[in-house]
Backbone as CSV, one residue per row, in Angstrom:
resi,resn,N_x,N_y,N_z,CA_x,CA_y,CA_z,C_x,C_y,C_z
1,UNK,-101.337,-93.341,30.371,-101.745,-93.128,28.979,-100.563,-92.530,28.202
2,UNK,-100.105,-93.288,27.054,-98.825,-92.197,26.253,-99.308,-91.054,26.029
3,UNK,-98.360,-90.199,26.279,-98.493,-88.704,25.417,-99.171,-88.640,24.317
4,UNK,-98.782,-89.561,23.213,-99.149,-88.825,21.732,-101.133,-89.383,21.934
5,UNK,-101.270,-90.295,22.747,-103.029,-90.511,22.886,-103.187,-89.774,23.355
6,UNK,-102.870,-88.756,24.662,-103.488,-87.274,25.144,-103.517,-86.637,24.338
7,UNK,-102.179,-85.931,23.621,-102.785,-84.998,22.189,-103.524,-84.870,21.600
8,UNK,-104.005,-86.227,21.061,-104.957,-86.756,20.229,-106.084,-85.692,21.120
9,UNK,-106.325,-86.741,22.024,-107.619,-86.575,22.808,-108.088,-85.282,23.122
10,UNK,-106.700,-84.691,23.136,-107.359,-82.838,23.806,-106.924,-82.554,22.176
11,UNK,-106.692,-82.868,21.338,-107.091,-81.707,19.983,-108.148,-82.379,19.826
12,UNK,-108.753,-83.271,19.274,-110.480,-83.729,19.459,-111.004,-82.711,20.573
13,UNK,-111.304,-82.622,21.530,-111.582,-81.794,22.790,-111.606,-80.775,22.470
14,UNK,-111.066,-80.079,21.827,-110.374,-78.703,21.468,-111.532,-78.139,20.641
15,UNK,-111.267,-79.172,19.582,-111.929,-79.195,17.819,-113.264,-78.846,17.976
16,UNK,-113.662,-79.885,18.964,-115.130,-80.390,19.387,-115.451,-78.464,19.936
17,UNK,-114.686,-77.883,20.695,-115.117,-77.026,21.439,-115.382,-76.022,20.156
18,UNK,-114.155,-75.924,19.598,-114.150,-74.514,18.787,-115.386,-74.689,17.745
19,UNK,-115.740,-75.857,17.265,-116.755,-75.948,16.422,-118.597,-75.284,17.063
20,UNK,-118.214,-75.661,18.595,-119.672,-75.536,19.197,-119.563,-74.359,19.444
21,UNK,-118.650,-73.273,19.769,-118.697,-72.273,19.934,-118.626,-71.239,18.688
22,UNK,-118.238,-72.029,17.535,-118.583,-70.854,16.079,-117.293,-70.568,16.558
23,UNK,-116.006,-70.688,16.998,-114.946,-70.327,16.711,-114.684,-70.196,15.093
24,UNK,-113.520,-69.534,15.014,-113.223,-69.479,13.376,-112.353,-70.737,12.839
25,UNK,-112.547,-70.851,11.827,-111.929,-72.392,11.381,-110.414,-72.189,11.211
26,UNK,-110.134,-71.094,11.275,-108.837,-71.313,11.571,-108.515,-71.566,13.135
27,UNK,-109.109,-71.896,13.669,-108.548,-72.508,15.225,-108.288,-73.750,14.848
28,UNK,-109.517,-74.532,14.173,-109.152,-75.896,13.653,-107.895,-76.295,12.698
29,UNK,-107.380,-75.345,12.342,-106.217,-75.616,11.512,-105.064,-75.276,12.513
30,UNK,-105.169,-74.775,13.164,-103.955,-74.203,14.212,-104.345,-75.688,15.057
31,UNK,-105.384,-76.157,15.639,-105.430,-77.286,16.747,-104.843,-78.725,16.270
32,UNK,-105.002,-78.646,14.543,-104.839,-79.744,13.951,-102.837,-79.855,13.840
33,UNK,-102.396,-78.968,12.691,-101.201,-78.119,12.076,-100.534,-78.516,13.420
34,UNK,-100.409,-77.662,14.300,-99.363,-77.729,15.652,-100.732,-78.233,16.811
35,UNK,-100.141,-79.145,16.986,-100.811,-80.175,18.029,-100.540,-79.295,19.036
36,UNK,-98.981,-79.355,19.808,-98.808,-78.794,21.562,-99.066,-77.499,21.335
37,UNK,-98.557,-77.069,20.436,-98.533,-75.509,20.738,-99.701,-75.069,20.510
38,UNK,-100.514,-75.191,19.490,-101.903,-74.999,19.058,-103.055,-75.384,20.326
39,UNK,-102.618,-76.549,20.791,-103.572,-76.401,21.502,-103.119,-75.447,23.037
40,UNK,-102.408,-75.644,23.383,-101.891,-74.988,24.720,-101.985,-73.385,24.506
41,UNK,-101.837,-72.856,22.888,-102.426,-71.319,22.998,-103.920,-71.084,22.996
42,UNK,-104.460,-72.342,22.365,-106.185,-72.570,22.326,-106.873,-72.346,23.936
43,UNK,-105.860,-73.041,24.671,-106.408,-73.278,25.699,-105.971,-71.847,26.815
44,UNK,-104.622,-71.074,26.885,-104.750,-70.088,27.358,-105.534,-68.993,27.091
45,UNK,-105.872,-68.619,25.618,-106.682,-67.775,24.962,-107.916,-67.891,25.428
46,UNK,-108.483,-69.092,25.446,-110.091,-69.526,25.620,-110.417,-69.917,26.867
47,UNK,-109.503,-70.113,27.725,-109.908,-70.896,29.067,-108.991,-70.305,30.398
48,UNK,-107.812,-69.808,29.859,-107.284,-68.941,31.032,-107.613,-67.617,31.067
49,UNK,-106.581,-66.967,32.258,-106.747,-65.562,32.360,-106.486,-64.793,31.102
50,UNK,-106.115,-64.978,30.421,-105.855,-64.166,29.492,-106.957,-64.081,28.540
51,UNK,-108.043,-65.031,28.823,-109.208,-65.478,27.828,-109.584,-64.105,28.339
52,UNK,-109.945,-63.224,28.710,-110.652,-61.903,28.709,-109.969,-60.953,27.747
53,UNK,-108.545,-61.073,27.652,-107.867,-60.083,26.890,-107.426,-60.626,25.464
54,UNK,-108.630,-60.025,24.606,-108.745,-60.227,23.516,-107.692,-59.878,22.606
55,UNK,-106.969,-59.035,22.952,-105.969,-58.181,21.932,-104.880,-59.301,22.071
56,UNK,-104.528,-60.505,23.034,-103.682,-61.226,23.436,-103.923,-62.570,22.557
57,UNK,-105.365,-62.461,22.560,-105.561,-64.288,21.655,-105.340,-63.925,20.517
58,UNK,-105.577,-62.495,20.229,-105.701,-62.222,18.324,-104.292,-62.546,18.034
59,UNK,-103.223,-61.828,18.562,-101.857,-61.892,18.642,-100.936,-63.010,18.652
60,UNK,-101.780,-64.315,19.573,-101.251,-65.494,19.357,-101.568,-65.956,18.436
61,UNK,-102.982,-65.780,17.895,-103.763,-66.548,16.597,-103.123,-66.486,15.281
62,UNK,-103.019,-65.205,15.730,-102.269,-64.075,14.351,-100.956,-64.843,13.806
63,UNK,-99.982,-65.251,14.948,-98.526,-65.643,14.577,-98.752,-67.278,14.330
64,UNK,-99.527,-67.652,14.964,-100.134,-69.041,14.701,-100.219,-69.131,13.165
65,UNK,-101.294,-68.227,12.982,-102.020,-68.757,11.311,-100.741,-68.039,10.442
66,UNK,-99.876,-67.466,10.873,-98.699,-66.870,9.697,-97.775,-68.123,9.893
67,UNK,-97.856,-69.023,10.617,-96.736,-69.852,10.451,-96.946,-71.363,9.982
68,UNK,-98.602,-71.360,9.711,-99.378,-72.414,8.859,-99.567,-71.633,7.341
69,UNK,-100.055,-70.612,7.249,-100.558,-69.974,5.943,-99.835,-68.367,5.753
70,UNK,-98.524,-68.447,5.502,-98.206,-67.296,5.553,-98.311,-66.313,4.683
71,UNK,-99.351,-66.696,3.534,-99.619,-65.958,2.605,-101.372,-65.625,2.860
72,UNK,-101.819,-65.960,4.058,-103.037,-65.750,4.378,-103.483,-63.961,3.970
73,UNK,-102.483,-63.425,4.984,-102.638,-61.969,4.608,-102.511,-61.324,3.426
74,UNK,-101.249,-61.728,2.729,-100.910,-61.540,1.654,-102.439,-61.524,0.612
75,UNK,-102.735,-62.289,0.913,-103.855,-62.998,-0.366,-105.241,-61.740,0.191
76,UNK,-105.380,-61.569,1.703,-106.271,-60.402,2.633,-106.189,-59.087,1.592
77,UNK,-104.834,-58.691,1.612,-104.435,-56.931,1.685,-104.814,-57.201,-0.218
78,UNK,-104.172,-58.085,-0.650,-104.881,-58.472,-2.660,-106.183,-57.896,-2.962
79,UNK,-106.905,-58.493,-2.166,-108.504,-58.336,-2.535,-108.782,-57.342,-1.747
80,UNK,-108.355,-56.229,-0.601,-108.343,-55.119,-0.494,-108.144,-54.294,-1.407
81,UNK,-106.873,-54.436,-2.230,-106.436,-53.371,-2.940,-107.656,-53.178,-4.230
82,UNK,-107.830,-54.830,-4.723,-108.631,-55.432,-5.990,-109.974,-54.393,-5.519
83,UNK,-110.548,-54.474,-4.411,-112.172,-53.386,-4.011,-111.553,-52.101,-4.193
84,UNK,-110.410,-51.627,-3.759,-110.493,-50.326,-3.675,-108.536,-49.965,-3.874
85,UNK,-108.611,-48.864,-4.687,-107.056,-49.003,-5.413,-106.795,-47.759,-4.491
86,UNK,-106.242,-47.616,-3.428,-106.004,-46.110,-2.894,-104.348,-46.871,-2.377
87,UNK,-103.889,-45.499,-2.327,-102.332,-45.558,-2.108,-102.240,-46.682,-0.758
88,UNK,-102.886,-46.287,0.277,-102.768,-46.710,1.279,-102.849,-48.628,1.267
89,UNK,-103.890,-48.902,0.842,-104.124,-50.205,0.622,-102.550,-50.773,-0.337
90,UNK,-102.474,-49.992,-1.229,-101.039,-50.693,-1.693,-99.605,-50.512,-1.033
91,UNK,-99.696,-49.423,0.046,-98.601,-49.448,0.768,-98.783,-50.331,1.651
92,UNK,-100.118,-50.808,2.434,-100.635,-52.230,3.265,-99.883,-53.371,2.399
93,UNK,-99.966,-53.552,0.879,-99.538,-54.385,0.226,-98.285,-54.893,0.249
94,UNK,-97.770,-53.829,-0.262,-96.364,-53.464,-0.082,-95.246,-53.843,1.144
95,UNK,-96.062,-54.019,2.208,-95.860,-54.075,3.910,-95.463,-55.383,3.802
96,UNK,-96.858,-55.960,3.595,-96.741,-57.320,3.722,-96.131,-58.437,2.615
97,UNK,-95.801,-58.342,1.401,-94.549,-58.390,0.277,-93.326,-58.297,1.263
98,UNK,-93.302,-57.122,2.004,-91.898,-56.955,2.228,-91.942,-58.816,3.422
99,UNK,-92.793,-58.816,4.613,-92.787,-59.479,5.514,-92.318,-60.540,4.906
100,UNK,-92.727,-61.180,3.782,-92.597,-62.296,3.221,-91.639,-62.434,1.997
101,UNK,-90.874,-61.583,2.387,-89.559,-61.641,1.188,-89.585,-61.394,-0.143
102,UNK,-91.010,-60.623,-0.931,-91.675,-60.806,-2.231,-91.268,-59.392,-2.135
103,UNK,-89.952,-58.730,-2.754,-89.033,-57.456,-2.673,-89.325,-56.757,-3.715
104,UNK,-89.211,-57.660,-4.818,-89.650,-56.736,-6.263,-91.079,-56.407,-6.317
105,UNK,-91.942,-56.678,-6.059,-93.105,-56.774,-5.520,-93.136,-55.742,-5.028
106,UNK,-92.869,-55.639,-3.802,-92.975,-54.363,-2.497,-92.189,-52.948,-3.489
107,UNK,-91.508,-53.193,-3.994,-90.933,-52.207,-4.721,-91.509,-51.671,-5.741
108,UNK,-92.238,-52.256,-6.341,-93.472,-51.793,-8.123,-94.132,-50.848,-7.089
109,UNK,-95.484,-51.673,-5.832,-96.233,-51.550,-5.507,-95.605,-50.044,-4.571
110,UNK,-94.743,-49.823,-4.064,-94.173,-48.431,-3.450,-93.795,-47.128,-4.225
111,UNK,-92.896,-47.082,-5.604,-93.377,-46.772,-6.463,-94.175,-46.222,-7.065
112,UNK,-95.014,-46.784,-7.597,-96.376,-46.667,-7.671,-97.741,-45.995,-7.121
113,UNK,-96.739,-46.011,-5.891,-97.571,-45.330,-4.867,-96.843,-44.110,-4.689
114,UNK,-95.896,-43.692,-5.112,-95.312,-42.352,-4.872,-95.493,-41.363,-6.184
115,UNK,-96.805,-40.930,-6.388,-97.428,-40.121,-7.109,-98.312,-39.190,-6.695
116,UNK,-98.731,-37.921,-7.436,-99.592,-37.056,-6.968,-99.339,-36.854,-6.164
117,UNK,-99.900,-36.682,-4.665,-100.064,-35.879,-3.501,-98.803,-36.493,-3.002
118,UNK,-98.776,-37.892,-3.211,-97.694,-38.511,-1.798,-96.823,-38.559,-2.981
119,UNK,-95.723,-37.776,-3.701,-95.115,-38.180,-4.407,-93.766,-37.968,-3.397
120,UNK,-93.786,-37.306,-2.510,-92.440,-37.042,-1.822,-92.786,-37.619,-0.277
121,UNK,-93.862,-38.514,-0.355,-94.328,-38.773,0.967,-93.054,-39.202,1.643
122,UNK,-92.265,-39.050,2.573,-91.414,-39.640,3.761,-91.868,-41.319,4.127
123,UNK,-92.787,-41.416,4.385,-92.771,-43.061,5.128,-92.639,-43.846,4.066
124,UNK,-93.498,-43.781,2.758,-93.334,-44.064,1.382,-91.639,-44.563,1.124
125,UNK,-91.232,-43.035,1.217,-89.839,-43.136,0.746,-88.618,-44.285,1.467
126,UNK,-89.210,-43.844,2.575,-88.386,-44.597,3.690,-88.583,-46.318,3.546
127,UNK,-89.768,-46.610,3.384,-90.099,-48.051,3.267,-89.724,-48.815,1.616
128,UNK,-89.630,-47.610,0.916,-88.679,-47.919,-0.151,-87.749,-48.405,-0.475
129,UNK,-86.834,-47.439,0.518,-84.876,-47.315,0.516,-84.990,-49.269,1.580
130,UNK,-85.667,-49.084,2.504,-85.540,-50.561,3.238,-86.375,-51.846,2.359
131,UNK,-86.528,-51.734,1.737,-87.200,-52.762,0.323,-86.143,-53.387,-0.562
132,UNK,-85.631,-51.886,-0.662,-84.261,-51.816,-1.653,-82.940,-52.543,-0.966
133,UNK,-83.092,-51.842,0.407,-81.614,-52.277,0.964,-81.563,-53.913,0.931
134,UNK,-83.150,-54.500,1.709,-83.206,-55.798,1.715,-83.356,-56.827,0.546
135,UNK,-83.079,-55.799,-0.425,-83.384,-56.372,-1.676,-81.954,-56.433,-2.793
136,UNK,-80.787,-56.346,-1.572,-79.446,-56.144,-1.905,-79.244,-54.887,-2.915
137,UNK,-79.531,-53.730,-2.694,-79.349,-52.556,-4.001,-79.175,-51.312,-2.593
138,UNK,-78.086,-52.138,-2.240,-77.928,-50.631,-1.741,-77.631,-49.049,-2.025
139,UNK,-77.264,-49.233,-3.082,-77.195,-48.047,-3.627,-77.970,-47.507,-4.790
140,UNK,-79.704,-47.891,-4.533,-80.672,-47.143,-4.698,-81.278,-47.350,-3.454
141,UNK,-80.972,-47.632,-2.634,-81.086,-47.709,-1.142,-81.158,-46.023,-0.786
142,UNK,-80.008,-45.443,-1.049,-79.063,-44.466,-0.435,-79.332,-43.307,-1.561
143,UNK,-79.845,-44.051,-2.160,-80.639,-42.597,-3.740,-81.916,-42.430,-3.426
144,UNK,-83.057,-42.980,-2.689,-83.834,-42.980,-1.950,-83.897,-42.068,-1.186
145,UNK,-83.001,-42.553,-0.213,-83.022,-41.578,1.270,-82.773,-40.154,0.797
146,UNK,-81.431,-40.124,-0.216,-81.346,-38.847,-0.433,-82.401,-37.862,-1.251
147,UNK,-82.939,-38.765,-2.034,-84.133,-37.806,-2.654,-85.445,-37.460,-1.644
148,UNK,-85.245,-38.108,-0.758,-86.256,-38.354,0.686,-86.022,-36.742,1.354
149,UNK,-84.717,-36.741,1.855,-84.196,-35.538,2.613,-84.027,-34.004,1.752
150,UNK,-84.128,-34.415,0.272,-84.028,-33.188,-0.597,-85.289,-33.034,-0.698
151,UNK,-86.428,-33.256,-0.699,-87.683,-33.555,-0.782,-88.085,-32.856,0.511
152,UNK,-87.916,-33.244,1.465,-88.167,-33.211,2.877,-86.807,-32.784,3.721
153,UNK,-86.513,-31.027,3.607,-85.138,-31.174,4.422,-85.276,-31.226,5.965
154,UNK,-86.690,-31.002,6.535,-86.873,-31.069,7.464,-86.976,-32.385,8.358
155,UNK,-87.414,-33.400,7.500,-87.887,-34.419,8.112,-86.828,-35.493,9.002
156,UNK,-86.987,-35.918,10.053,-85.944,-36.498,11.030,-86.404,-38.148,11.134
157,UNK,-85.594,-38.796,11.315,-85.435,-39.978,11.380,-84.466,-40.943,11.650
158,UNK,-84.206,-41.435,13.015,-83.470,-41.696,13.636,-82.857,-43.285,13.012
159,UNK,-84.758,-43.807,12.626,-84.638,-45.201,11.795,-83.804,-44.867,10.257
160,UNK,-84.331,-44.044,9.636,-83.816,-44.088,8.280,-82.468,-43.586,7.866
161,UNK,-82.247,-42.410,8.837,-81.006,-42.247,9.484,-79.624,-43.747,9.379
162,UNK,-80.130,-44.554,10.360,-79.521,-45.778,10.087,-79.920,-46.396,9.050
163,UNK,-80.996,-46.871,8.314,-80.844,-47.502,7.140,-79.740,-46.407,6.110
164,UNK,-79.533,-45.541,5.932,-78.758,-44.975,5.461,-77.096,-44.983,5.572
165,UNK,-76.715,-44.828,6.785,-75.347,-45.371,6.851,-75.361,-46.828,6.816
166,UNK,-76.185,-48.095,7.075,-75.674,-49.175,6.356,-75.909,-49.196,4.884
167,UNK,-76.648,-48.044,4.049,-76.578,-48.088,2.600,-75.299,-48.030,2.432
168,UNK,-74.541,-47.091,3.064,-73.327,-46.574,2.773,-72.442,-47.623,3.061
169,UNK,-72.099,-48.210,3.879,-71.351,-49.566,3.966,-71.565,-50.472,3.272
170,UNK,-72.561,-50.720,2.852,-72.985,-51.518,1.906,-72.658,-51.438,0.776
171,UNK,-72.350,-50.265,0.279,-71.863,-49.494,-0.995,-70.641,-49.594,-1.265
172,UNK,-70.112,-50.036,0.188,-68.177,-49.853,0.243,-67.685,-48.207,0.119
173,UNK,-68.701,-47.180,0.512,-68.025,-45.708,0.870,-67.957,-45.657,3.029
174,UNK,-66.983,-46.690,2.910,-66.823,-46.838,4.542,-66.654,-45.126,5.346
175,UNK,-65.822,-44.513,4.388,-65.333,-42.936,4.791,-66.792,-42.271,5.163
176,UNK,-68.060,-42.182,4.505,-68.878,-41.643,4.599,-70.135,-42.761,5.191
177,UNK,-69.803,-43.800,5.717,-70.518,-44.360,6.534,-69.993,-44.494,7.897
178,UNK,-69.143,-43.921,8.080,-68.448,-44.079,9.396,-68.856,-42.392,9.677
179,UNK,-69.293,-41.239,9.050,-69.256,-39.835,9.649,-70.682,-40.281,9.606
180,UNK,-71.877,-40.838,9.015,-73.065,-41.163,9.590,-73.365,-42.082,10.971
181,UNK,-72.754,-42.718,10.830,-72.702,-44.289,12.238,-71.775,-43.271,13.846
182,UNK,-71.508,-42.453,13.316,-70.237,-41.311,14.312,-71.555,-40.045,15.273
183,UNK,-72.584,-39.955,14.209,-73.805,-39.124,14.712,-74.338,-40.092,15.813
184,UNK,-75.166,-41.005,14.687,-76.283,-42.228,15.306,-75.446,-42.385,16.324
185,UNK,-74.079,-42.934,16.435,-73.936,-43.358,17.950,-74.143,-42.889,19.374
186,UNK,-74.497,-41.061,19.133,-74.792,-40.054,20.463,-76.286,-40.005,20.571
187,UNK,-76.975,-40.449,19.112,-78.585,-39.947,18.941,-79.403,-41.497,18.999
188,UNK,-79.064,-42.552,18.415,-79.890,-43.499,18.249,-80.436,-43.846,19.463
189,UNK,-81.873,-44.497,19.514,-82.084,-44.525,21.278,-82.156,-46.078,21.252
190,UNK,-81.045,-46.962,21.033,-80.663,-48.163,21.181,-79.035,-48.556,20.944
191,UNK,-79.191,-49.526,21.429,-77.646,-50.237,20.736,-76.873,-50.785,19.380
192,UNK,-78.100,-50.850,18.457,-77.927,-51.469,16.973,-77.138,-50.139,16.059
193,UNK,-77.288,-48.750,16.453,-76.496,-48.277,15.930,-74.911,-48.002,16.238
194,UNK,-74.982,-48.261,17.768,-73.534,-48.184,18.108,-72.532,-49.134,17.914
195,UNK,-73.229,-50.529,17.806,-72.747,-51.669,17.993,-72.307,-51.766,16.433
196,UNK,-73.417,-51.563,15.549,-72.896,-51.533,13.742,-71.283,-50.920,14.191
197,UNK,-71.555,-49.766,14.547,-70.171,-48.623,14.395,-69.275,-49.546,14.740
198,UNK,-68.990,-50.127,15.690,-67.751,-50.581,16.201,-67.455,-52.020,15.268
199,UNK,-68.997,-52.774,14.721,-68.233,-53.436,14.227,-67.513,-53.051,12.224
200,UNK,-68.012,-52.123,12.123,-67.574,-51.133,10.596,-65.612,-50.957,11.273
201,UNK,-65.728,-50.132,12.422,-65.031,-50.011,13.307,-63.295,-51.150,12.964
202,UNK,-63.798,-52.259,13.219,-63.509,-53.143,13.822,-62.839,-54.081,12.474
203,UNK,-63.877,-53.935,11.328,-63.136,-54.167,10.320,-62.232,-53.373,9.308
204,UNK,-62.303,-51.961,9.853,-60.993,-51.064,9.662,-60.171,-51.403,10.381
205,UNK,-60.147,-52.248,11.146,-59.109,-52.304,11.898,-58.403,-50.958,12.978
206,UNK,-59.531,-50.738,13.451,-59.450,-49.615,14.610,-60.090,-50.184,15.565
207,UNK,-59.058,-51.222,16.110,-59.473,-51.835,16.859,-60.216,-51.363,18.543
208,UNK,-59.180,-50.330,18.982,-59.391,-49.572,20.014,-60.359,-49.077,19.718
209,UNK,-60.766,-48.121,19.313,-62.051,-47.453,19.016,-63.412,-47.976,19.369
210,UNK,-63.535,-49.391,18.288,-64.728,-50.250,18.087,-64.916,-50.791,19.642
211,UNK,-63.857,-50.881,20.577,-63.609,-51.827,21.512,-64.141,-50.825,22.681
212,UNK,-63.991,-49.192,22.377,-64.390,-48.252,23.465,-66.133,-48.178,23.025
213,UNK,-66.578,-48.417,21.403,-67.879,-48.209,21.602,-68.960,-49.845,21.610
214,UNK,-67.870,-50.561,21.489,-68.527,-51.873,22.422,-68.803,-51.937,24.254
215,UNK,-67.700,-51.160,24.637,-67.670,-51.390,26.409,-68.959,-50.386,26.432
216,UNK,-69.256,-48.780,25.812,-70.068,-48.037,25.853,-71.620,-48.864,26.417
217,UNK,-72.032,-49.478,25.168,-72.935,-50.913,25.092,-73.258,-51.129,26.192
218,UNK,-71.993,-51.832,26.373,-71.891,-52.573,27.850,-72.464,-51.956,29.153
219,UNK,-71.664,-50.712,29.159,-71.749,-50.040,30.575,-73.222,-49.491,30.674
220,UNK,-74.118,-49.114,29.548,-75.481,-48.614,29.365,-76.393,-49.821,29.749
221,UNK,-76.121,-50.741,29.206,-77.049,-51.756,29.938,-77.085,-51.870,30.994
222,UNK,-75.470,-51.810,32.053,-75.571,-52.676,33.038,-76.847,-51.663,34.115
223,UNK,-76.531,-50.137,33.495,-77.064,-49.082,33.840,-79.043,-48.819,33.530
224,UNK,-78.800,-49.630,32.784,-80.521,-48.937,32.333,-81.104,-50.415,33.126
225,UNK,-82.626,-50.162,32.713,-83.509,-50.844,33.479,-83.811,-52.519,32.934
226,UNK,-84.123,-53.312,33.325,-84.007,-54.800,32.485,-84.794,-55.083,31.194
227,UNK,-86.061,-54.295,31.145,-86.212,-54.080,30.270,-85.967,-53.442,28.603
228,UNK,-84.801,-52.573,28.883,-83.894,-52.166,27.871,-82.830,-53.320,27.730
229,UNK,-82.174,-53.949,28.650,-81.324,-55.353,28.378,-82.200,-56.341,27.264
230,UNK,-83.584,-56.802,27.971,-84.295,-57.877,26.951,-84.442,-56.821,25.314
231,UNK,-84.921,-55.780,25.408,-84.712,-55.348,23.972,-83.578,-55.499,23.350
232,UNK,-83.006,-54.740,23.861,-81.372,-54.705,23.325,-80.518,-56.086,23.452
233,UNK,-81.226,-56.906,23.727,-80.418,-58.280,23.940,-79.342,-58.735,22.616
234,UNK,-79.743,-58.982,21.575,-79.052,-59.267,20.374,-78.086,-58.412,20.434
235,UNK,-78.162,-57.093,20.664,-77.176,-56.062,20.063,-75.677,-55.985,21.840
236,UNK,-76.619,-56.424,22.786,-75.503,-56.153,23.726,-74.697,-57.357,23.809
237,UNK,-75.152,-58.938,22.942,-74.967,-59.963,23.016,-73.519,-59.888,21.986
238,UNK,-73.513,-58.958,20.877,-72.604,-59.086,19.970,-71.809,-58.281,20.758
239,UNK,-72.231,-56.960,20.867,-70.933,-56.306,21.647,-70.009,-57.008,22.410
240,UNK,-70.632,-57.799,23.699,-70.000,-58.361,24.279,-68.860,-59.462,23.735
241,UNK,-69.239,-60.316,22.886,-68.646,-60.893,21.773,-68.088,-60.473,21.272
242,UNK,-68.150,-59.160,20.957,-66.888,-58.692,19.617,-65.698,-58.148,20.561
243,UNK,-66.196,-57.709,21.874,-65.029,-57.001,23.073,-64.178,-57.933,23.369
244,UNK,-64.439,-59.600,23.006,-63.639,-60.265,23.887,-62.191,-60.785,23.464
């Protein structure tokens, strides 16, 4: 039998099932939309071992229906906010704007939300300055953070921390993004901040330097457990690349 008549036959099969079982109609759009993949997650979710572990089908479903309707949520967290206007629901908003590249957007709606009680809120602030950064303005990126930490001198953040020295590179004040990226490299608990350094590093043309905190990289992986390699994969992938 050709392939493309099996497809057929097991998304019919599929269709047929999810309908008798009151599945949600978005299975039918995922079985229809992506034929192999749709159905082959239909079928581990619903019929293999993993069919018991619910938190696993939502998760496939989830990335499924964002890559047919990726404004599904978007349009969700809307008519959340539309029932009920509380900060939270528009920082939900805000979240998902950012996911989908809608920056000016995520930025009104954050904003906006930094009034009254949460006017100096930290996560607020923080999801701000990264709105901004990704929204090429780095330097209200870095006016952010700092009104964040004058606001909050206590508050620590290892993440915003780094969004902050790439504000600063971003800005072209390399002098004062290199004494931030010089911390993160003893404190960050990954490779994306060390690896930035060397390559900031690297286009000063300090070459040695960038090249001792690329091998660093290196030698920590070969050292930690495989599971820190698959995280850190991208970041030990450049190191290695930029050492050679």
């Amino acid at each position: 039998m050709p392939l493309g008549i099996l497809i057929v036959l097991v998304q019919i099969a599929f269709a047929i099932h999810a309908v008798k079982t009151g599945k949600d109609r978005y299975w039918l759009w995922i079985i229809i939309a992506v034929p192999v993949h749709g159905c082959a997650i239909y079928f581990i979710t619903q019929f293999g071992p993993d069919a018991a572990n619910r938190q696993t089908a939502r998760h496939a479903k989830k990335r499924l229906i964002g890559t047919i309707d990726p404004r599904r949520e978007l349009r969700n967290r809307m008519e959340q906010l539309e029932r009920t206007d509380t900060v939270e629901n528009k920082v939900a908003l805000a979240e998902q704007c950012m996911e989908i590249q809608l920056y000016d957007d995520a930025i009104s709606l954050l904003k906006n939300s930094l009034r009254g009680l949460n006017e100096n809120d930290p996560h607020i602030m923080t999801l701000l300055a990264k709105c901004e950064f990704e929204n090429d303005d780095p330097t209200s990126a870095a006016g952010t953070l700092e009104a964040l930490i004058h606001a909050n001198p206590n508050y620590e953040s290892v993440h915003a921390h780094l969004l902050y020295a790439r504000a600063l590179e971003g800005m072209g004040n390399d002098e004062a993004a290199v004494r931030e990226y010089d911390v993160l490299s003893h404190s960050y608990p990954g490779e994306e901040a060390r690896v930035r350094y060397g390559l900031l590093l690297k286009r000063l043309r300090k070459r040695e330097e960038s090249l001792t905190l690329f091998g660093e990289s290196l030698t920590r992986a070969r050292l930690a457990p495989a599971h820190y390699r698959r995280k850190e994969k991208e970041w030990l992938r450049t190191a290695k690349r930029e050492s050679q």
